[in-house]
MDAnalysis code that builds the backbone (N, CA, C; Angstrom):
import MDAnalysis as mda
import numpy as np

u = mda.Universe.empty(579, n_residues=193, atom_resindex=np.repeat(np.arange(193), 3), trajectory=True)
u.add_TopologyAttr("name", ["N", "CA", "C"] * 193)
u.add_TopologyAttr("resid", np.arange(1, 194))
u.add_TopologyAttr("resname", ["UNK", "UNK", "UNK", "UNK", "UNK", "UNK", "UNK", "UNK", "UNK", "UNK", "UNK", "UNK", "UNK", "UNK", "UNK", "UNK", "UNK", "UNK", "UNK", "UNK", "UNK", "UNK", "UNK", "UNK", "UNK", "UNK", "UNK", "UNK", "UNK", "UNK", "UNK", "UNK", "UNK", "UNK", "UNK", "UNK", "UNK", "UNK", "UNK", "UNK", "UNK", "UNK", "UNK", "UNK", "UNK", "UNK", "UNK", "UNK", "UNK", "UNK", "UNK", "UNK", "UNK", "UNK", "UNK", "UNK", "UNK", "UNK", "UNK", "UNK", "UNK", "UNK", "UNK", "UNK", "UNK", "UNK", "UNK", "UNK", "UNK", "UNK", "UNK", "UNK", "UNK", "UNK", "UNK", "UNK", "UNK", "UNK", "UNK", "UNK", "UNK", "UNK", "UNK", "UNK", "UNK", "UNK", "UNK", "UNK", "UNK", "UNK", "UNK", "UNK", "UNK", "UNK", "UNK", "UNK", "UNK", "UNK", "UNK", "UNK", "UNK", "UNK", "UNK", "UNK", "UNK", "UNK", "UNK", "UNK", "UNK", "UNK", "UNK", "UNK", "UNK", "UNK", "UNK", "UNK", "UNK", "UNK", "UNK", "UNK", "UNK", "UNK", "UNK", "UNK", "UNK", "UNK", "UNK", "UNK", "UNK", "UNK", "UNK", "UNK", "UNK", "UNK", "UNK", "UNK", "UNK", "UNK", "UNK", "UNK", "UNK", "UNK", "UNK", "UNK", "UNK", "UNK", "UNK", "UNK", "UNK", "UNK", "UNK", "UNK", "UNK", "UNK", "UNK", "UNK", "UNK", "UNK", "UNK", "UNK", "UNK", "UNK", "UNK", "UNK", "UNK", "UNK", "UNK", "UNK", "UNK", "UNK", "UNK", "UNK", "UNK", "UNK", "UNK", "UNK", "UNK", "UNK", "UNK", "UNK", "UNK", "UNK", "UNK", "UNK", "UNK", "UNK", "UNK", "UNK", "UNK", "UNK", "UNK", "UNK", "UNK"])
u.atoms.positions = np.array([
    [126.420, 108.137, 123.021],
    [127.024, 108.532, 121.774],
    [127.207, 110.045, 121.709],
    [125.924, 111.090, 122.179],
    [126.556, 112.204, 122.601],
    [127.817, 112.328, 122.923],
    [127.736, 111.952, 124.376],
    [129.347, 111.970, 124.798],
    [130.439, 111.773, 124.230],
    [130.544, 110.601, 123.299],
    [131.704, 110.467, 122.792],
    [131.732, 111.834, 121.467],
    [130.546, 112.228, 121.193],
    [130.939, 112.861, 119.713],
    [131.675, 114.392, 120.323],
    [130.971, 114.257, 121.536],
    [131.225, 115.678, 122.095],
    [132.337, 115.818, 122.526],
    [133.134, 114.510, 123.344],
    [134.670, 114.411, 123.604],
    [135.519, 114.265, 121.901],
    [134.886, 113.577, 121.121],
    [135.996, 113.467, 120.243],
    [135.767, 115.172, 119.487],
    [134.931, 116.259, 119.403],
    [134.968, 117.118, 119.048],
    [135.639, 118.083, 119.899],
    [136.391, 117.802, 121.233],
    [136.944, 118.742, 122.301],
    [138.094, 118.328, 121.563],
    [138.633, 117.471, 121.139],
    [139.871, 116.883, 121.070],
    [140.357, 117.350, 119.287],
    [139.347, 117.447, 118.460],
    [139.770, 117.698, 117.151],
    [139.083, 116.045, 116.571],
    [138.720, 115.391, 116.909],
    [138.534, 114.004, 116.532],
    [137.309, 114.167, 115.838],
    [137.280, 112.816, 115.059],
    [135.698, 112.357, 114.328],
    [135.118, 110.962, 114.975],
    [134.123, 110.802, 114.975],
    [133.430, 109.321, 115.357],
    [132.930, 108.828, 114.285],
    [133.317, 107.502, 114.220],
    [132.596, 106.827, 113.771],
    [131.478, 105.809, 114.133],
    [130.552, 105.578, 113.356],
    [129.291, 104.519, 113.844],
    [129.447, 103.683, 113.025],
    [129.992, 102.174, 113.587],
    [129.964, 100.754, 112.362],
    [128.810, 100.358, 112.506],
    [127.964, 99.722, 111.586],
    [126.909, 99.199, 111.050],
    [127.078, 97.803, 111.532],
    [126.126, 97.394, 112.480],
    [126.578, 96.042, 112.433],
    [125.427, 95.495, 111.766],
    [125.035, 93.800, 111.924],
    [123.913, 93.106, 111.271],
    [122.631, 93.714, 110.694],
    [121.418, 93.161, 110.006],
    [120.455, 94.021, 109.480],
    [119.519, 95.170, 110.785],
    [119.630, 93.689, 111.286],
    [118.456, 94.250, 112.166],
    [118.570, 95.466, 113.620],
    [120.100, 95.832, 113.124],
    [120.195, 97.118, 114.075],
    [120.308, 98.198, 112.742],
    [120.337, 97.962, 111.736],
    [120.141, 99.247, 110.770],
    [118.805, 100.452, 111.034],
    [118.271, 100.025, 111.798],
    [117.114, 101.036, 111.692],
    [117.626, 101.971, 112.943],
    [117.877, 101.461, 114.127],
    [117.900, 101.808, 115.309],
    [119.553, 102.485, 115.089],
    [120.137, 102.224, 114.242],
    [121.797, 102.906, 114.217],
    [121.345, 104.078, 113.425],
    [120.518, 104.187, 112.463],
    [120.039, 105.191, 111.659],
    [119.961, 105.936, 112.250],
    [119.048, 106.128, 112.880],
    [118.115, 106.267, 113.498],
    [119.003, 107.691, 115.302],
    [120.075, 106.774, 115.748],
    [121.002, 107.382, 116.411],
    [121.907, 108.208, 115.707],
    [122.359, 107.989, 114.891],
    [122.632, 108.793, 113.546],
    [122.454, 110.052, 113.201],
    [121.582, 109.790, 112.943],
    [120.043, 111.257, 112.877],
    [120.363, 111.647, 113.939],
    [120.073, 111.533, 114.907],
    [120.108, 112.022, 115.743],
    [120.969, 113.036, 116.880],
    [122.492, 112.475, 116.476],
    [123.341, 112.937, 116.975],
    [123.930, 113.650, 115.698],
    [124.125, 113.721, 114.753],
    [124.018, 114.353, 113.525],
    [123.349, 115.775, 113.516],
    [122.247, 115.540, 113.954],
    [121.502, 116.870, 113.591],
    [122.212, 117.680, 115.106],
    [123.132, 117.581, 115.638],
    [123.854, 118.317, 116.768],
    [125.134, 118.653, 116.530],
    [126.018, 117.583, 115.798],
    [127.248, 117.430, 115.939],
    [127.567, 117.002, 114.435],
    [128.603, 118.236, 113.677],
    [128.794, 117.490, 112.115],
    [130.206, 116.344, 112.492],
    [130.966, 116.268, 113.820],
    [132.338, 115.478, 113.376],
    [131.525, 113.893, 113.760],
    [130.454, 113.271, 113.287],
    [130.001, 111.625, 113.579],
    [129.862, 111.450, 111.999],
    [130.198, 110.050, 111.742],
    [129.518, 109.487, 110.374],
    [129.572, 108.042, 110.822],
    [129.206, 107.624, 109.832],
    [127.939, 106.254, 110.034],
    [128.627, 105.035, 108.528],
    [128.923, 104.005, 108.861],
    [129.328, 103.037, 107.775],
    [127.591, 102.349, 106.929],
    [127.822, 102.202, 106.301],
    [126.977, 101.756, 105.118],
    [127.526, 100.584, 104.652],
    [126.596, 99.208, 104.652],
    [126.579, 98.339, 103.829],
    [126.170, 97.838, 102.695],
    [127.101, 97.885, 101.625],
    [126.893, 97.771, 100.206],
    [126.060, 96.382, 99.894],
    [126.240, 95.751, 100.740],
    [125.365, 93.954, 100.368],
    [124.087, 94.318, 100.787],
    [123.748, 95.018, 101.463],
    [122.504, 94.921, 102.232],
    [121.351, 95.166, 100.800],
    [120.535, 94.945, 100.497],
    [119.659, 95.697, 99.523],
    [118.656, 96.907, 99.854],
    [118.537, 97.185, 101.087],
    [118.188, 98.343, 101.436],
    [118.974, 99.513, 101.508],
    [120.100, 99.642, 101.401],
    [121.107, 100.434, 101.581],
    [121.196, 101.827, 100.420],
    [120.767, 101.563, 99.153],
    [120.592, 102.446, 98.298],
    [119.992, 103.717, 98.817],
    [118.511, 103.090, 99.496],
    [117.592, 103.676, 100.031],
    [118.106, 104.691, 101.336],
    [118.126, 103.600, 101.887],
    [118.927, 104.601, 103.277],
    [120.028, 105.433, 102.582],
    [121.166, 105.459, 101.769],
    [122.209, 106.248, 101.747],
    [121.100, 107.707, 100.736],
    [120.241, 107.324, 100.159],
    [119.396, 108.348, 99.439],
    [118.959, 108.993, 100.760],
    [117.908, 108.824, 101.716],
    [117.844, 109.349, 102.929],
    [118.595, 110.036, 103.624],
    [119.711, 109.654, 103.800],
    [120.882, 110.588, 105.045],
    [121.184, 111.766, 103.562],
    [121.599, 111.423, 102.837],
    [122.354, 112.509, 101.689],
    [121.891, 114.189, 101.755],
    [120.234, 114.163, 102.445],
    [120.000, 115.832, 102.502],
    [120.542, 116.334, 103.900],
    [121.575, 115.144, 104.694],
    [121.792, 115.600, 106.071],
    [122.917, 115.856, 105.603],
    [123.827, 115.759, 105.006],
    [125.487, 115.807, 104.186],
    [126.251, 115.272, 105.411],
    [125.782, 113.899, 105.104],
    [126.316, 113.259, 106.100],
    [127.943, 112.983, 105.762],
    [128.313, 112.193, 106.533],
    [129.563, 111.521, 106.685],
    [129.470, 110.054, 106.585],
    [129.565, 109.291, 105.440],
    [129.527, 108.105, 105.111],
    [130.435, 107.491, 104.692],
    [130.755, 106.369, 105.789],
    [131.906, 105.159, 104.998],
    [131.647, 104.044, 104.545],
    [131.625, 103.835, 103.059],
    [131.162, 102.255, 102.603],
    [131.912, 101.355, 102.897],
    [130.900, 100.189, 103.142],
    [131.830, 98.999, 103.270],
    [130.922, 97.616, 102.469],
    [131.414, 97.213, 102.459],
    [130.894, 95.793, 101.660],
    [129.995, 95.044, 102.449],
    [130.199, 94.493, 103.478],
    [129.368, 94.039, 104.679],
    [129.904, 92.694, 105.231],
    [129.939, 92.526, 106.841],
    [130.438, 91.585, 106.964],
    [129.764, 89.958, 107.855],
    [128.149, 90.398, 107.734],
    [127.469, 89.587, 108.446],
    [126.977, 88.309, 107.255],
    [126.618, 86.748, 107.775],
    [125.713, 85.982, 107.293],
    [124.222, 86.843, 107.246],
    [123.614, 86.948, 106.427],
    [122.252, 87.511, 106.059],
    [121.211, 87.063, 105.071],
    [120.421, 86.712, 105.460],
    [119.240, 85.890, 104.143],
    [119.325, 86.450, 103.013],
    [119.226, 86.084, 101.911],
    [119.521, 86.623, 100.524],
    [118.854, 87.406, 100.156],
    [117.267, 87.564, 101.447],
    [116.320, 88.296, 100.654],
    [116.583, 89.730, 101.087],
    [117.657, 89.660, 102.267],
    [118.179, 91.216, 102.647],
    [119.349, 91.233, 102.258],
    [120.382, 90.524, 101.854],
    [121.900, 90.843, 101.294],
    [122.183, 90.487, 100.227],
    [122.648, 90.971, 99.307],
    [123.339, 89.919, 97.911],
    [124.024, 88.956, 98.319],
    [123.319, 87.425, 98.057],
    [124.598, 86.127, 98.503],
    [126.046, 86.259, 97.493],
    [125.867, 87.021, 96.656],
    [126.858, 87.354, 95.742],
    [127.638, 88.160, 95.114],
    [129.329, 87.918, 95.828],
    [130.208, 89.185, 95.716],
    [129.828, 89.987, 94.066],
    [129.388, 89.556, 93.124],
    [129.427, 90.521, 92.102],
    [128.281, 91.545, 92.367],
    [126.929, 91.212, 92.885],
    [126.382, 91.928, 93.331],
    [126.521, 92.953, 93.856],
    [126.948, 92.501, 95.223],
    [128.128, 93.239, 96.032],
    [128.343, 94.614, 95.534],
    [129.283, 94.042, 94.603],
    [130.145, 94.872, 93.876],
    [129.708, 95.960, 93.184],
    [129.114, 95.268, 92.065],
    [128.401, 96.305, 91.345],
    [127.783, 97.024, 92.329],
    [126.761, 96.780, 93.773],
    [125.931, 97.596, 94.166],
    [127.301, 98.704, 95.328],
    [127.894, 98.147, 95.335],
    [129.018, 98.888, 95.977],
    [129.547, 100.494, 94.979],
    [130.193, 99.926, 93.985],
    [130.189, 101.176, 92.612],
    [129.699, 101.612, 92.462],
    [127.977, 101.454, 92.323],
    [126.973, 102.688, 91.938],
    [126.826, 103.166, 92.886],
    [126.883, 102.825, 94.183],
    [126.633, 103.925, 95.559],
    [127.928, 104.717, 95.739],
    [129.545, 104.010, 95.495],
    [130.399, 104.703, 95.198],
    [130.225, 106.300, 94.438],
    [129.227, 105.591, 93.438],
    [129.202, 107.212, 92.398],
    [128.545, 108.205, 93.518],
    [127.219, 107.283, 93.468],
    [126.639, 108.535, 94.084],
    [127.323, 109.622, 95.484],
    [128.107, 108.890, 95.988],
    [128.824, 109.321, 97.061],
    [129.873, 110.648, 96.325],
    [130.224, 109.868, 95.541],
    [131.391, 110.861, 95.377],
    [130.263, 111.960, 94.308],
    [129.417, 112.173, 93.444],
    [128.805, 113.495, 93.245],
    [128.263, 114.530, 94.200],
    [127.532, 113.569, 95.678],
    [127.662, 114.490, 96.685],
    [128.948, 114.932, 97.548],
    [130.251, 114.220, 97.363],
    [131.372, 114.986, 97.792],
    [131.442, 116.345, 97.059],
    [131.567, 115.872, 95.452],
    [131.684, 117.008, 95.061],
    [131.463, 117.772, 94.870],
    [130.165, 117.996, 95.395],
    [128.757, 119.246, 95.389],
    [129.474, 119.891, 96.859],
    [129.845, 119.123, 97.836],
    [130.489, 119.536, 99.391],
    [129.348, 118.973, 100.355],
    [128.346, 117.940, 99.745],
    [127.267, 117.436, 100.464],
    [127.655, 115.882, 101.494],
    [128.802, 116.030, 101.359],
    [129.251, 114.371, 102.112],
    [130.244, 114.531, 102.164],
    [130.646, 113.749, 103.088],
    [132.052, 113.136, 103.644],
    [132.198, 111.871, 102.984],
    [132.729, 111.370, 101.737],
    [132.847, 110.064, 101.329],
    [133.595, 109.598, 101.773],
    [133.698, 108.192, 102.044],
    [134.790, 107.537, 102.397],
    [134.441, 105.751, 102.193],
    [135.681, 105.191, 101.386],
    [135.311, 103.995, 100.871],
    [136.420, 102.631, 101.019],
    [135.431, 102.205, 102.697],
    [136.273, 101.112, 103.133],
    [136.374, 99.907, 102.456],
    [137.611, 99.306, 102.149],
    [137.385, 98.061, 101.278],
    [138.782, 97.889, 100.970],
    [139.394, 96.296, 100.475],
    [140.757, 96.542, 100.476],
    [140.831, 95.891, 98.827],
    [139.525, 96.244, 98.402],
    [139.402, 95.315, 96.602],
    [140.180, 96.223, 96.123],
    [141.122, 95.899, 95.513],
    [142.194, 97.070, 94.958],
    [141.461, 97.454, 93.109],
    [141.050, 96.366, 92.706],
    [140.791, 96.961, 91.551],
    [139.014, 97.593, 91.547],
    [138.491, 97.426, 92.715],
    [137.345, 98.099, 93.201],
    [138.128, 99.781, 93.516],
    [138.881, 99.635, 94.237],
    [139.357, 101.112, 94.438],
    [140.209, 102.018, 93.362],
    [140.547, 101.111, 92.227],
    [141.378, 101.594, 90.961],
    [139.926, 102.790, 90.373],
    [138.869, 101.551, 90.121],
    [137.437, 101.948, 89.909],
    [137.240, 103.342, 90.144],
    [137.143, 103.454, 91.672],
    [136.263, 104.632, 92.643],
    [137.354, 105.973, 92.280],
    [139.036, 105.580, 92.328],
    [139.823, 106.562, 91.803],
    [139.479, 107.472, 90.446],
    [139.479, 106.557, 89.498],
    [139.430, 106.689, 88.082],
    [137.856, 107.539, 87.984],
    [136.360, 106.901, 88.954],
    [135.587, 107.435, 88.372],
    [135.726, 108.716, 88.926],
    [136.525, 109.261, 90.186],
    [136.787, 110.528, 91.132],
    [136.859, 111.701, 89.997],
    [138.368, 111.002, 89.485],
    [138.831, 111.860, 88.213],
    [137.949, 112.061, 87.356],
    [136.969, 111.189, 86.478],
    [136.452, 111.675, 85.607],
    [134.773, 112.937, 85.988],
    [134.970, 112.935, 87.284],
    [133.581, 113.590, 87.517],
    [134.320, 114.647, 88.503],
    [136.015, 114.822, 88.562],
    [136.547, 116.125, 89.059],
    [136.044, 116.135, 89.850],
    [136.275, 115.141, 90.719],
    [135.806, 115.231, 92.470],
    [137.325, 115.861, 93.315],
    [137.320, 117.136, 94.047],
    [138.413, 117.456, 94.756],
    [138.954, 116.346, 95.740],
    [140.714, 115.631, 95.710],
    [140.805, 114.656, 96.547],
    [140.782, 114.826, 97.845],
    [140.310, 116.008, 98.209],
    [139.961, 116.121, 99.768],
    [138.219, 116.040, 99.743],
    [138.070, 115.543, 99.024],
    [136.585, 115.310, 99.217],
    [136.141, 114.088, 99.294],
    [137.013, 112.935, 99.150],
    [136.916, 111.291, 99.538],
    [137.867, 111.028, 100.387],
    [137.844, 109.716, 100.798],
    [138.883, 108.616, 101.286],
    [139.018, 107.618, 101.152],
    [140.037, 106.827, 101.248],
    [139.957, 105.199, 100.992],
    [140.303, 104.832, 102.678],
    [139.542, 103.828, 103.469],
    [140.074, 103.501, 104.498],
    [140.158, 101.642, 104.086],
    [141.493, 101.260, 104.309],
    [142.078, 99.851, 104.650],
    [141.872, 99.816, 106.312],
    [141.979, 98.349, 106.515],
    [142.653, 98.250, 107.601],
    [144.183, 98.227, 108.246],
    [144.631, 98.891, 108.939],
    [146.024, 98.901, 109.016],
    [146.890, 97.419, 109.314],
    [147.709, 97.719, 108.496],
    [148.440, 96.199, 108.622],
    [148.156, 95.228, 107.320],
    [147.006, 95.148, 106.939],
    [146.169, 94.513, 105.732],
    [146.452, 95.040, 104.310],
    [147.341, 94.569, 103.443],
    [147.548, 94.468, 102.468],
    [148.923, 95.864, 102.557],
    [149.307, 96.062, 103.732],
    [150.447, 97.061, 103.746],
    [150.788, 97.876, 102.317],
    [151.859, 96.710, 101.698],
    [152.599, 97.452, 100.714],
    [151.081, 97.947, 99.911],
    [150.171, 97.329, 99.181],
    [149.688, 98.250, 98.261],
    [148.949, 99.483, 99.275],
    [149.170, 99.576, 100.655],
    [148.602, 100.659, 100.583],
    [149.405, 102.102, 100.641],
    [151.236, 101.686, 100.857],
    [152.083, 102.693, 101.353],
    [152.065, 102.984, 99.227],
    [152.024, 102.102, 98.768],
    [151.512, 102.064, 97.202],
    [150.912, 103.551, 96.668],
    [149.417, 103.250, 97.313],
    [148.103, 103.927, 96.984],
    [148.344, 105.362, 97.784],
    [149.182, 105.354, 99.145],
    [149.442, 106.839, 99.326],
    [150.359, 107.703, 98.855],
    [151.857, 106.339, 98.263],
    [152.935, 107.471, 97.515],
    [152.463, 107.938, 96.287],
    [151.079, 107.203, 95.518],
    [151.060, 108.048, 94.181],
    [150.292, 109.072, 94.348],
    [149.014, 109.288, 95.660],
    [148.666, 110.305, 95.910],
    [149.194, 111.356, 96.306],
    [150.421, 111.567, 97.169],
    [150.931, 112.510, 97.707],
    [152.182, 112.453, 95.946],
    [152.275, 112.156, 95.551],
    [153.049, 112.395, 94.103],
    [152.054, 113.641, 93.093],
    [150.553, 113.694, 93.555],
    [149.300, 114.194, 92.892],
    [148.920, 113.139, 91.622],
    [149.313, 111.943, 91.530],
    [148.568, 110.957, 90.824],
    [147.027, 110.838, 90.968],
    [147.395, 110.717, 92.113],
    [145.812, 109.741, 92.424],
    [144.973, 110.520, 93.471],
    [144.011, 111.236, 93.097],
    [142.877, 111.053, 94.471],
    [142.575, 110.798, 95.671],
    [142.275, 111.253, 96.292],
    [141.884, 110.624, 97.207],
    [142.805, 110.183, 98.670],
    [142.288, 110.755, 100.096],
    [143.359, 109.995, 101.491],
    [143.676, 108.767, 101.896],
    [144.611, 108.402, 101.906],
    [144.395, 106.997, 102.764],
    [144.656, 107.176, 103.669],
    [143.775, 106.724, 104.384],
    [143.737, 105.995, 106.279],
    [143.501, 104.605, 106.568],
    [144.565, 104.136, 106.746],
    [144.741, 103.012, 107.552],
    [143.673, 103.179, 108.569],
    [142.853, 102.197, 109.172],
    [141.979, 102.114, 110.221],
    [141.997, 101.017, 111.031],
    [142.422, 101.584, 112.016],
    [142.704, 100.040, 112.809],
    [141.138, 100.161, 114.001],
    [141.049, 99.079, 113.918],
    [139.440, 98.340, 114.670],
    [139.450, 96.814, 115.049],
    [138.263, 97.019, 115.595],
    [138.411, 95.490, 116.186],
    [138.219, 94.360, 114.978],
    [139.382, 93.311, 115.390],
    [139.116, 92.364, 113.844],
    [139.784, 90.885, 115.556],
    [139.791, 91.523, 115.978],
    [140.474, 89.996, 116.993],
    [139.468, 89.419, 117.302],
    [138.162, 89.707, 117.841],
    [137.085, 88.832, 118.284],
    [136.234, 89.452, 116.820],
    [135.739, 88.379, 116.434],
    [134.365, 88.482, 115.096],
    [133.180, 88.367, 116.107],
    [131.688, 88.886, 116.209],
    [130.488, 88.893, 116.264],
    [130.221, 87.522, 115.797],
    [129.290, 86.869, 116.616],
    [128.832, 85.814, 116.307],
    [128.117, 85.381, 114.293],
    [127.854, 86.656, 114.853],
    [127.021, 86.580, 112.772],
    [128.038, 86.851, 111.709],
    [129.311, 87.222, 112.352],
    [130.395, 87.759, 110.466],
    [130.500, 86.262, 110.097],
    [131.041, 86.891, 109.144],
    [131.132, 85.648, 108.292],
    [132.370, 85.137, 108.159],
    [132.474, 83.920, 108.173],
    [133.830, 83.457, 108.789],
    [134.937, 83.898, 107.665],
    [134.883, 83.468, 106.163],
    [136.054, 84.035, 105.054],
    [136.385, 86.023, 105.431],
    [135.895, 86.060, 106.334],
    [135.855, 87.830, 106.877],
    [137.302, 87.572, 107.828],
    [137.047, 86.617, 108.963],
    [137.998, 86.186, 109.592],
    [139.175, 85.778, 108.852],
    [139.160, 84.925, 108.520],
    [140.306, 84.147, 107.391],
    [141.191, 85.415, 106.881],
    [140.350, 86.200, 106.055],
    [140.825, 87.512, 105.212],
    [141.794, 88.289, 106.104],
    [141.521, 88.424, 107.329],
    [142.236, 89.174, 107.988],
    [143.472, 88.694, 108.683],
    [143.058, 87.004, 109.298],
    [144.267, 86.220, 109.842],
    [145.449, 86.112, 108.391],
    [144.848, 85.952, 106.926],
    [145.749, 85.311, 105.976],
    [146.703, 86.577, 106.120],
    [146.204, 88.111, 105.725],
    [146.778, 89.064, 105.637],
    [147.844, 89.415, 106.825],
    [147.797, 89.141, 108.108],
    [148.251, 89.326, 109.597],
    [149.326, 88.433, 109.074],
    [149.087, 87.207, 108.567],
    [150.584, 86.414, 108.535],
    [151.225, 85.678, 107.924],
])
């Protein structure tokens, strides 16, 4: 992971670290930290289902890290994930906030993967009311996935409507990990066609 942070920093690039299932959260942290305390262009995805996640995103925050939320996409016992998108959700928004008060202090790299459009109406609206600079978040979609609202979500930003970058992110979605969860799959084949 050195290597790559160190090639994508020869090049102008950033790395990212996806979060996969629970039980590499400690050990991804953990690399994290690690290559972090060397190199500021790495950040690290965060899962909003997980119920430990509050915790950990409180932890990295005195490193001013680079964090991208995401909702989460593994099967996980209930006693480590919310079995339930409102959960989810809500626990998604309040870490949203907190993200974006450390953008706007200049303590983070926010960035908030997800293609819930009225989840991201949310994260916009609360940007504005707590005068977060829109170079101080992002919204990342996946590219291809829900297209029009996202050429949408960038013409009203570059209009100065709205907050916030969009980046399309294209990643692996063709082979799923044995543990995602299959409506994860679905979501992406329905959108593809």
């Amino acid at each position: 992971m050195r290597a790559l942070a160190a090639r994508a920093a020869e090049r102008g690039g950033f790395l990212w670290v996806d979060m996969e299932e629970s039980w590499y959260v400690d050990r991804t942290l953990a690399l994290y930290r690690q290559v972090r305390a060397e190199r500021s262009n790495v950040g690290v995805a965060m899962q909003a289902y997980l119920r430990r996640t509050p915790v950990d995103v409180a932890a990295l925050l005195p490193l001013k890290p680079a964090i991208r939320l995401v909702k989460g996409a593994y099967n996980e016992p209930a006693d480590v994930a919310f079995p339930r998108k409102a959960d989810t959700d809500a626990q998604y928004f309040a870490l949203a906030e907190q993200l974006l008060e450390a953008a706007k202090a200049g303590g983070t790299r926010a960035v908030f993967g997800t293609h819930d459009l009225p989840l991201i109406r949310r994260i916009r609206s609360r940007a504005v009311d707590l005068r977060v600079p829109s170079d101080r978040f992002e919204i990342h979609m996946l590219y291809g996935i829900k297209a029009r609202e996202q050429r949408a979500i960038e013409g009203r930003r570059r209009q100065g409507v709205g907050p916030g970058e969009l980046r399309p992110r294209v990643v692996r979605v063709v082979h799923a990990p044995p543990g995602e969860r299959p409506a994860n799959i679905w979501f992406v084949l329905r959108n593809l066609f």
